[in-house]
N, C-alpha and C positions, 0 to 999 in steps of 0.2 A: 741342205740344212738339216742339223740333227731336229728328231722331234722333241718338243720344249724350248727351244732357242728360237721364237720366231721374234725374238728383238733384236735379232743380230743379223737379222734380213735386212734388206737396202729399204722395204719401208715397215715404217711402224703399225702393227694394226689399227683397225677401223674397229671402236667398240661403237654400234650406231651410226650419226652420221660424223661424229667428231673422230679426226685422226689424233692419237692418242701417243705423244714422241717422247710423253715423261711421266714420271709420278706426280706432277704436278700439275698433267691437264686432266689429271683423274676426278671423279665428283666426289665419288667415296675421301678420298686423300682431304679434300678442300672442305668438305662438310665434318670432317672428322677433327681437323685444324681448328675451324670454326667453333667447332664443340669443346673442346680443350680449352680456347679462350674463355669462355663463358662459364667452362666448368673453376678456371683462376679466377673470375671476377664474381662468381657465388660464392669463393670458401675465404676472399678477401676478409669479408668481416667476421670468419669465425673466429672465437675466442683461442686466445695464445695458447691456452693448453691442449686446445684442437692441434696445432702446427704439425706436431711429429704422428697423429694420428691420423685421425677423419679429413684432414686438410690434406694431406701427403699423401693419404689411398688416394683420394679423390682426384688429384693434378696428375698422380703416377699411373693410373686406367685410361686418365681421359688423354694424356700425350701417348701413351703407350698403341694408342687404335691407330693415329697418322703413320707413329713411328713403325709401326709393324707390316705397315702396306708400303709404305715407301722401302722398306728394306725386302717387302719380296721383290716388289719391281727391281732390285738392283740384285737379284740373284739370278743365276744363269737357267734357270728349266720353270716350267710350268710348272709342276708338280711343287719345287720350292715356293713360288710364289700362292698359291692355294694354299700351302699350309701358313703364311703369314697371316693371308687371310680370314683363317680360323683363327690366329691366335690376336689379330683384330679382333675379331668378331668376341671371342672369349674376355676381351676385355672393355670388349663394350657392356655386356652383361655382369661384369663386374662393376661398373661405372653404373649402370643403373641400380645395381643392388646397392652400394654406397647410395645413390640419393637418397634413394626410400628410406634408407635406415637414417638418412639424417634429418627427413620428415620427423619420423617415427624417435626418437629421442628430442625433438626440439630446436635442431638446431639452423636448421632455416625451414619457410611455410612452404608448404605443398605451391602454390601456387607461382612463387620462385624457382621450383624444381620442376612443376610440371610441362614447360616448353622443352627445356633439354634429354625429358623422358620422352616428348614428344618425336623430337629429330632423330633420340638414339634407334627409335620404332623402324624411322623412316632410312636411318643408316644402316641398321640391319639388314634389311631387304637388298639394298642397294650392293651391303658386301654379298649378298649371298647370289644375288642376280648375276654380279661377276664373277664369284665362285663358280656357277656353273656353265657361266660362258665360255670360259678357259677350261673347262672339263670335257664340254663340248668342243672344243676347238684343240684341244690336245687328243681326244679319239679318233677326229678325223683326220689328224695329221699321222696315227698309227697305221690306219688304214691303207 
């Protein structure tokens, strides 16, 4: 098996104790989903002139985290899927920088934003935890 290809092994890795056969029994993937929904049913009521702005950054970050992990997993090496990873991760911090600013102009209350600032805390970690498990697990496979 080349090293980076360990999905085209006859089994799927073990992140933990869960065997892991898709982008969709990932946590990060499913909490990222989750987040996206939430993040559509916060900018539902923004005002119509919000639509092409603040509403549109907002749904384009917060889909953009699932989408960008489920397309490393569908790339062939480690090394590609790490950097989805990142660009996950980069748009999760974009997705919080939008909430804040939408406190901070008015346009919904902190306390409406503050659970999905919460989770994004907790999905960070979570991408980066995998980040480095696959860094780990791509060194020793150089070895």
């Amino acid at each position: 098996m080349v090293s980076g290809e360990w999905w085209k092994s006859r089994s799927a890795p073990r992140f933990g104790i869960m065997q892991i056969n898709d982008y969709r029994d990932l946590e990060v993937w499913r909490r990222s989903r989750s987040l996206a929904k939430a993040a559509y049913l916060l900018t539902k009521p923004f005002p119509k002139e919000e639509l092409f702005a603040m509403t549109s950054q907002i749904r384009r970050a917060a889909t953009s985290i699932p989408a960008n992990i489920a397309e490393g997993w569908g790339r062939h090496y480690t090394a590609e899927f790490i950097q989805f990873l990142r660009k996950a991760n980069g748009s999760r911090t974009e997705l919080e920088t939008h909430l804040t600013i939408c406190v901070d102009v008015g346009l919904c209350r902190e306390e409406a934003v503050q659970p999905l600032l919460a989770e994004l805390q907790i999905l960070g970690k979570q991408i980066l935890a995998l980040e480095r498990s696959l860094e780990k697990r791509r060194a020793a496979n150089r070895e």
